[in-house]
N, C-alpha and C positions, 0 to 999 in steps of 0.2 A: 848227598847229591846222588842222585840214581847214573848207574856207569851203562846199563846197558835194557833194551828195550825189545820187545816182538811184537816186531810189525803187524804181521800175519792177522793178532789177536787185538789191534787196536784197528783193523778196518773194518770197517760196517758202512752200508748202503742208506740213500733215504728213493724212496720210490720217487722218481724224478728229480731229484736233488742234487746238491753236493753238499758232502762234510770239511772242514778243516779239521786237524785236530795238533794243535804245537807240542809237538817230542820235545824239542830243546830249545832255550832262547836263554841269547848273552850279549856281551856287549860284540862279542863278535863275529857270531853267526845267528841264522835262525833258521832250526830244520823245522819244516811241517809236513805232516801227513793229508794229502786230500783224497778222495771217495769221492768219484764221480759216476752218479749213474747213469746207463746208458742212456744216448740222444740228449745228453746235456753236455754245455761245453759252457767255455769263459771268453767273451770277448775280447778284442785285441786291447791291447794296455802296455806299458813299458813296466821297467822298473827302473829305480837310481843306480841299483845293486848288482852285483855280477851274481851269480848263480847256476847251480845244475838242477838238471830236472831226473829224475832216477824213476823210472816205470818198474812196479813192482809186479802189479795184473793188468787184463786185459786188453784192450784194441782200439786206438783211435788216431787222430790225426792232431799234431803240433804244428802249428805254423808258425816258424821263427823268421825273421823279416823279410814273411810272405815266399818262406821256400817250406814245405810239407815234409813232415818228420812223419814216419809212422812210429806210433806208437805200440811197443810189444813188452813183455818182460825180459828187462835186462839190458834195455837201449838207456844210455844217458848223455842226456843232452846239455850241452854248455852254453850259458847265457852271457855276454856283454852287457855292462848297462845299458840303459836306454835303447836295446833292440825290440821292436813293436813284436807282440806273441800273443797266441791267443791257443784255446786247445780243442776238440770236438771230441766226445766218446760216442764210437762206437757201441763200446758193450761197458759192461759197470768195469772200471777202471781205477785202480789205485795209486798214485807217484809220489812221492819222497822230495820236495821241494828244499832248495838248503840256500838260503842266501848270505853272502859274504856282506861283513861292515867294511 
């Protein structure tokens, strides 16, 4: 089982896109990495799961139930289930998604 992971070297860009890419998944978490290039974002949605959001690079804006997080390196934000969220980049944008079973 791999103990430990560089971020840094697992994020890459798609020209208007966004990447996932799953670090770790178990019965009792699941981290993921997303790659968001800029002027793309993810519509509003819930989730069942509690979770944080961990901003690795660059600039955009979180809306957690409809209050605006800026997003920078090194802000992390904490999810409720079921709070509506959605996200906008700014500039190409990396975060660390982890959600709790």
């Amino acid at each position: 089982m791999k103990t430990n992971y560089d971020l840094q070297k697992m994020i890459s860009y798609s020209d208007g896109g966004i990447i996932s890419k799953v670090v770790m998944a178990s019965d009792k978490l699941n981290i993921t990495l997303f790659s968001m290039a800029a002027n793309t974002g993810i519509n509003e949605h819930t989730s069942t799961k509690a979770g944080t959001v961990y901003i690795i690079e660059g600039e955009g804006v979180f809306l957690l139930a409809h209050e605006p997080i800026i997003m920078k390196p090194g802000i992390l934000i904490q999810m409720k289930p079921h709070q509506p969220h959605s996200i906008s980049a700014k500039k190409d944008t990396s975060f660390l998604l982890t959600l709790i079973h």
